[in-house]
C-alpha atoms as a printed R data frame, in Angstrom:
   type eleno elety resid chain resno       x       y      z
1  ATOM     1    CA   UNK     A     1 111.182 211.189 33.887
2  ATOM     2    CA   UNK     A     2 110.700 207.817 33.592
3  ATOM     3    CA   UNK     A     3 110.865 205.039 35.871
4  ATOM     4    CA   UNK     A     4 114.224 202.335 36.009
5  ATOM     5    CA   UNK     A     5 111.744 199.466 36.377
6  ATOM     6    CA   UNK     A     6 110.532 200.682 33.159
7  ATOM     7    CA   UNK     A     7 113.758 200.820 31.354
8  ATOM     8    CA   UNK     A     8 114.657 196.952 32.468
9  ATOM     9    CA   UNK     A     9 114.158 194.345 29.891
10 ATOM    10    CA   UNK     A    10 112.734 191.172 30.521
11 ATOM    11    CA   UNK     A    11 116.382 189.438 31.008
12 ATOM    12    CA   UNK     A    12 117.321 192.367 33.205
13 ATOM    13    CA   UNK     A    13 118.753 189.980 36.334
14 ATOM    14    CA   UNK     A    14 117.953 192.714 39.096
15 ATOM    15    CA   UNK     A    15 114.369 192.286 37.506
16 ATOM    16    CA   UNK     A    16 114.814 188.961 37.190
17 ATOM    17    CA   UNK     A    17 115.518 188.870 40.961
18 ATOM    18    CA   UNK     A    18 112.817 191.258 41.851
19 ATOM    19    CA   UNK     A    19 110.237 189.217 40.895
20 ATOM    20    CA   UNK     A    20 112.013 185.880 42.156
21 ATOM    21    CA   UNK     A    21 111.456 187.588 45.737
22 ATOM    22    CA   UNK     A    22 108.292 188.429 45.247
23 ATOM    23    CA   UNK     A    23 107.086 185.262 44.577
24 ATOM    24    CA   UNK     A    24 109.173 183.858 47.845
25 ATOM    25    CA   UNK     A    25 106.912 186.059 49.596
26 ATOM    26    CA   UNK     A    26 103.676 185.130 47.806
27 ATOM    27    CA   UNK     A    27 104.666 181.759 48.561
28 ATOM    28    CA   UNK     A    28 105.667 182.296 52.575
29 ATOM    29    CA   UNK     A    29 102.193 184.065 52.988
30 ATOM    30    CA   UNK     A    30 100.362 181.205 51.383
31 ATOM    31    CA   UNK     A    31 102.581 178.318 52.957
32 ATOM    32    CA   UNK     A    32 101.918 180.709 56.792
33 ATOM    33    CA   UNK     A    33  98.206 180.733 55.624
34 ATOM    34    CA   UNK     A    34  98.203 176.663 55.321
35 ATOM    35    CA   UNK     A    35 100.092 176.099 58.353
36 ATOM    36    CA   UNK     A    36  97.568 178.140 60.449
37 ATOM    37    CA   UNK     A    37  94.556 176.431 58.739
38 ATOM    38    CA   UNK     A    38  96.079 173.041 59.516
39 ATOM    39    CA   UNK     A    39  96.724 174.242 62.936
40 ATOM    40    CA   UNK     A    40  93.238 175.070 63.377
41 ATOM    41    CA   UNK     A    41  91.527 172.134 61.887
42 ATOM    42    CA   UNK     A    42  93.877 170.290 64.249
43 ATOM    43    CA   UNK     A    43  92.520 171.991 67.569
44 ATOM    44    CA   UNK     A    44  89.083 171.789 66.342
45 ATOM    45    CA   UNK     A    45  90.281 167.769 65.409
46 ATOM    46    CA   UNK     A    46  90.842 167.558 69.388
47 ATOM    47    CA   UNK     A    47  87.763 169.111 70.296
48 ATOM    48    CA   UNK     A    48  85.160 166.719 68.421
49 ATOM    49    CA   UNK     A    49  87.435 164.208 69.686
50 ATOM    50    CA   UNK     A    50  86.659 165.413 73.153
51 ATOM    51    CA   UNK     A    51  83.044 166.115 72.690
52 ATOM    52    CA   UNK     A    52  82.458 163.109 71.355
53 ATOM    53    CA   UNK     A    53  84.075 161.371 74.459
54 ATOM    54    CA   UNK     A    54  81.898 163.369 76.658
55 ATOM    55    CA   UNK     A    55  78.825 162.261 74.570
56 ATOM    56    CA   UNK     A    56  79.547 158.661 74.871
57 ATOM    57    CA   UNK     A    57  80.130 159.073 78.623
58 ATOM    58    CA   UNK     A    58  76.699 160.943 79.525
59 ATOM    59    CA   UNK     A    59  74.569 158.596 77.440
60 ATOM    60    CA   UNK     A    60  76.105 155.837 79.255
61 ATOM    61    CA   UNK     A    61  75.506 157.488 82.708
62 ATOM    62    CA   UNK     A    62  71.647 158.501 80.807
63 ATOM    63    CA   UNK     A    63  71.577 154.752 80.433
64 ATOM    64    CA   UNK     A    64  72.252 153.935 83.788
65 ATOM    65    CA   UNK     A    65  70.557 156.464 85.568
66 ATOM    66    CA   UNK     A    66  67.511 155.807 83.214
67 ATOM    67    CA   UNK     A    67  67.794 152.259 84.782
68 ATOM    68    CA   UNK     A    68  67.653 153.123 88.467
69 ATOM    69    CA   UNK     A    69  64.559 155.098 87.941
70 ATOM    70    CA   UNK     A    70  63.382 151.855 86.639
71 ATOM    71    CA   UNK     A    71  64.344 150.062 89.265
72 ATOM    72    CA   UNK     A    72  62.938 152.830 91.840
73 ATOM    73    CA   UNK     A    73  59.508 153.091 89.981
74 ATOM    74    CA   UNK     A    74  59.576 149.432 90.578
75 ATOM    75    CA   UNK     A    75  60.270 149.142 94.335
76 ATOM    76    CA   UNK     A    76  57.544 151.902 95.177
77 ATOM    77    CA   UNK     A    77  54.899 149.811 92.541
78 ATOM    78    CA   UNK     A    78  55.873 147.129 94.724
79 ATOM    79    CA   UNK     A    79  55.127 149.074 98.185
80 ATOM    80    CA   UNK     A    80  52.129 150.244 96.784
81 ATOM    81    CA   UNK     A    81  53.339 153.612 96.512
């Protein structure tokens, strides 16, 4: 017994068509696979974004706090402390 996809020719239309939807579907998985990868590198886009915000703000308040000490190590030299 042999199989109809066998018996189809090359020009065979429902062949033809066949493969046509197979390669739709190839092409939806691939074009779901990019969408999720840009979706990701998005979030993670937003993320450094954020960390890097935070890291800006806590050097500045390093900076400052840094400076009181400074400033405190200074009063109690002058106290004689």
């Amino acid at each position: 017994m042999t199989d109809n996809k066998d018996e189809r020719g090359t020009l065979d239309l429902s062949l033809l068509i066949e493969q046509h939807k197979q390669e739709i579907w190839n092409y939806k998985m691939k074009e779901s696979e990019w969408t999720r990868t840009y979706n990701q590198l998005e979030g993670n886009k937003k993320i450094i974004e954020e960390l890097s915000s935070t890291v800006t703000e806590l050097r500045r308040d390093n900076k400052y706090l840094a400076k009181q000490i400074e400033d405190y190590r200074e009063i109690l030299k002058k106290a004689g402390l």
